[in-house]
N, C-alpha and C positions, 0 to 999 in steps of 0.2 A: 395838759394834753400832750406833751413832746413835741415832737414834729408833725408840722401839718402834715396830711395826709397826701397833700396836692406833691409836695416834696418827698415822699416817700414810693410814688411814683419812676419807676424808671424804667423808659422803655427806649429803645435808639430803633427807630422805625423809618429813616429817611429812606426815600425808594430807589437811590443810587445805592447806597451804601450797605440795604438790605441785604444780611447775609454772608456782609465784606469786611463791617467794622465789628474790633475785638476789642470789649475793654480792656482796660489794664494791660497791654501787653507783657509779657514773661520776660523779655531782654532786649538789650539796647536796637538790636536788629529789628526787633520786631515791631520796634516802637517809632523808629525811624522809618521802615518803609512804609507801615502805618500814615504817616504822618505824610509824607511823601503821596502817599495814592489820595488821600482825600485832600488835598492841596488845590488851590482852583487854579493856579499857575500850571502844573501841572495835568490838571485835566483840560484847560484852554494849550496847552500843548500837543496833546491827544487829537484834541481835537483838530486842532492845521494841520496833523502828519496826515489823519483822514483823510482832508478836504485835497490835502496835495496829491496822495496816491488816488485819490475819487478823478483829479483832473488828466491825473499821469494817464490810468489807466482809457481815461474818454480820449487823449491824445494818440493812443495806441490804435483806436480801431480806424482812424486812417491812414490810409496807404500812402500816401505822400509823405505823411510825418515819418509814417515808421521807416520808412527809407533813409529821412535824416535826419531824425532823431528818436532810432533805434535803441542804441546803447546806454544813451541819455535817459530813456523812459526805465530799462531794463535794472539802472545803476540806482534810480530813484525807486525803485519797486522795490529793491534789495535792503536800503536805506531805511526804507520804512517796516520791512518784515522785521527788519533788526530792530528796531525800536519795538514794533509791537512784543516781539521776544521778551525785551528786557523789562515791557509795562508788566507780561504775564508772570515774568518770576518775582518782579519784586511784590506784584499782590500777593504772590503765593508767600512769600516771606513773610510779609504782612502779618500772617495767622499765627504767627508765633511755633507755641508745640502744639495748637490744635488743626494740623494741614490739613484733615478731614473736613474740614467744615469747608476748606474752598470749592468742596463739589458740589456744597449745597445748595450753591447759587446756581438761576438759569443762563447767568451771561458770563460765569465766569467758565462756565462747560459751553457756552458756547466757543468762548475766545479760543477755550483749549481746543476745541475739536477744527476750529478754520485756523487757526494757527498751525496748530501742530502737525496739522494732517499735510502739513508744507512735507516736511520730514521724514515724511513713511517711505520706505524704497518703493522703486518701480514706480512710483506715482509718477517722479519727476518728467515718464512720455507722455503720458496722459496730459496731451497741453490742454483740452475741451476743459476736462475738471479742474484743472489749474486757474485757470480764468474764471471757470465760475466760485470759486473758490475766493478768487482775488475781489471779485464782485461782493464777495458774502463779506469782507472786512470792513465796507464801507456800511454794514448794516450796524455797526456798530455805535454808529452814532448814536443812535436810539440811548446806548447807555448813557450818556454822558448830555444829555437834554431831557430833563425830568417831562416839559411836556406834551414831547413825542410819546416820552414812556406812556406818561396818561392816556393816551389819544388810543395808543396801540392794545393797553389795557381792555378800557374800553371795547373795542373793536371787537378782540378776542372774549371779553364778553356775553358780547353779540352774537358769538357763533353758534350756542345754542338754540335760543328762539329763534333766528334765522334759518336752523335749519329747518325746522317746520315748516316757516313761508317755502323754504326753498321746494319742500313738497308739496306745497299746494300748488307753487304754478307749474310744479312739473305733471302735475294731476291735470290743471286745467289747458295744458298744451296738448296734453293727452286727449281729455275730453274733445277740443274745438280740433284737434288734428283729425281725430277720426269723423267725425260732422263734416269737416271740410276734405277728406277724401271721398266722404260718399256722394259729395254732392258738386263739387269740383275735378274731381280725377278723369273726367274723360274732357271737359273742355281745357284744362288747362294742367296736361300730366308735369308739365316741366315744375312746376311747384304743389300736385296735391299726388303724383301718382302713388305714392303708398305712405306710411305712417312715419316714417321716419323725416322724409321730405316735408312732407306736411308741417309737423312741428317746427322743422328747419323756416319754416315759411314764416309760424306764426310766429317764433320769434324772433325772424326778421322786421314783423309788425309791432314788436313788444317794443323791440327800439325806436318805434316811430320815424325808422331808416327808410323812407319812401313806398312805405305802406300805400297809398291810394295809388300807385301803378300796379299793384296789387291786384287791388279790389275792382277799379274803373272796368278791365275788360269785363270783368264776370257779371256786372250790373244787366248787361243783356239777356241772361238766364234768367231772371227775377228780379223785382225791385228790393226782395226780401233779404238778400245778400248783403243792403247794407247796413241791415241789422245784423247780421253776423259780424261782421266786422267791428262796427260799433261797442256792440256790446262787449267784444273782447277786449277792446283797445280802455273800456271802462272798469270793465272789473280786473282785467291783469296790468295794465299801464298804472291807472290813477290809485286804485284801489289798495294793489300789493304794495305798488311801488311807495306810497306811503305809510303803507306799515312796517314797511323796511328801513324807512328813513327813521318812522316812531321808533324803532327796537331800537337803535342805533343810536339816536340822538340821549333816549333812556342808558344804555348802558353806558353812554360818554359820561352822563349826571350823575351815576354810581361810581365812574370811578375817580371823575373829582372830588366827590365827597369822601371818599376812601383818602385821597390823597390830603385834605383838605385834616381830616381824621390824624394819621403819619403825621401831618409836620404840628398840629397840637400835642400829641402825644411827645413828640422830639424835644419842646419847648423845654416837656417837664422834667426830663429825663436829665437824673445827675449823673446816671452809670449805665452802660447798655447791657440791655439782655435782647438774647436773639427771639426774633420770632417768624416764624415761618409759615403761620398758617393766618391766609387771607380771611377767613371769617372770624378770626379775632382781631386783625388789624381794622376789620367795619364796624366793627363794633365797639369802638375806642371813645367815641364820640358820647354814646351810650353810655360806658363806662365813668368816663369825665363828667359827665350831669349825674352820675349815680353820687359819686363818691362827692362831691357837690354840696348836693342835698344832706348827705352823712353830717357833713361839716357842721351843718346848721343845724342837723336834729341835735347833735351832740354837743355843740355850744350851747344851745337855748337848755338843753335840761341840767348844763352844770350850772346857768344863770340859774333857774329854778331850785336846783338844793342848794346853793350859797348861802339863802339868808335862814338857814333851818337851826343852825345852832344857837343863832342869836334870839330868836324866837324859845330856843328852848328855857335857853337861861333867862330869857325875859320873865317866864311861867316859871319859873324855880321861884325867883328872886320874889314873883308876885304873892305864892306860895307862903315865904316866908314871911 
């Protein structure tokens, strides 16, 4: 049979590295920065430069400090663009002769666009975008803790079927805001006087942020009022608010299993080939119980013609 099939397998799927790791590097360069970027020394160094400019930059927003320890914060901010600098060229080295490929990741165009975008002239007045800038460098941890990644995954998942919910209760703020202008708006205009307000109201009530100051005055109009109430606080509090949480917690579960998927895949893997599309990497798992089974059909049938020729000569030999 040659080589099992489980070993003829190679996929490099880890989800840091997706996108980042080159077989075989082409030259020494490429092999060593290589080697260098997926290093855990290395990326636990990454990570405290992070966590230092995360603290520098929280030391900055007050005024006392910045007073005396302006230049100190300023010197540390400097220290660490420098470093990031030099993490983003040696990735880029990394790729050997195929630099195209470092576009193809999302966090390596992230690094380059909040890094780089230090660089661009005329930015340097722009102190608002600077800072939020400097903000967006601490989002990077994300790369370098697989499961944040997951979590984030997940999340972003989510953003589809959410959006859906997100129109239903915007439908039903709609609906219960117009009800409660036409039935509310002259006792109590400061919360129902037109449609806009209204909704403002109800979903002041959706947060269950002192909802029954609400409601209590209006109970004098009807006792029926607090059925209104009621009933919204049931079907858009407990109601949505749980299938929000279901869609959520569902696509957390996809994309552990996604992830879970990645690092079996990685076990098998003697050489890496790139892959970039998510509905082959869920499907891995799938893949690995296929070729499984292979193993076994194809073992059991070469057990089955093994004893054929001995059989035949049996019948010759009987023959003669």
């Amino acid at each position: 049979m040659g080589r099992p099939y489980r070993e003829q397998v190679a996929i490099a799927v880890a989800p840091e590295r997706r996108g980042l790791y080159i077989p075989s590097p082409v030259n020494a360069v490429a092999r060593r920065c290589s080697s260098i970027i997926n290093s855990e020394r290395f990326q636990f160094f990454i990570v405290g430069v992070i966590i230092v400019n995360a603290i520098s930059l929280g030391l900055y927003t007050f005024a006392n400090l910045e007073e005396s320890l302006g230049p100190t914060l300023v010197l540390i901010d400097q220290i660490c663009l420098a470093i990031y600098v030099v993490e983003l060229i040696i990735r880029f080295l990394s790729y050997g002769k195929h630099p195209g490929q470092f576009f193809k990741s999302g966090w390596n165009v992230f690094d380059f666009i909040v890094i780089g975008s230090v660089f661009i002239p005329g930015l340097s007045n722009e102190t608002a975008i600077l800072r939020v800038l400097r903000v967006l460098r601490i989002a990077r941890l994300l790369r370098y803790m697989p499961d944040l990644q997951v979590l984030a995954r997940g999340l972003l998942k989510a953003l589809r079927p959410l959006s859906g919910l997100l129109f239903l209760t915007i439908l039903l703020l709609f609906l219960y805001g117009m009800a409660g202008w036409a039935f509310f708006h002259n006792a109590e205009p400061e919360y129902w006087d037109n449609i806009g307000r209204s909704m403002l109201t109800l979903f002041t009530v959706l947060t269950l942020e002192g909802w029954p100051d609400i409601m209590y005055p209006l109970l004098d109009l009807s006792p029926w009022v607090a059925l209104y109430f009621i009933s919204f606080v049931l079907i858009a509090t407990f109601i949505v608010f749980n299938m929000v949480i279901g869609v959520i917690l569902n696509s957390l579960d996809t994309a552990h299993k996604a992830e879970n998927a990645r690092q079996r895949a990685a076990a098998l893997a003697d050489d890496g080939v790139l892959i970039s599309d998510p509905q082959v990497l869920a499907h891995i798992e799938a893949l690995r119980e296929a070729i499984d089974d292979l193993e076994v059909d194809i073992a059991s049938r070469d057990a089955g013609a093994a004893p054929a020729p001995k059989a035949a000569g049996g019948t010759a030999d009987a023959k003669a």
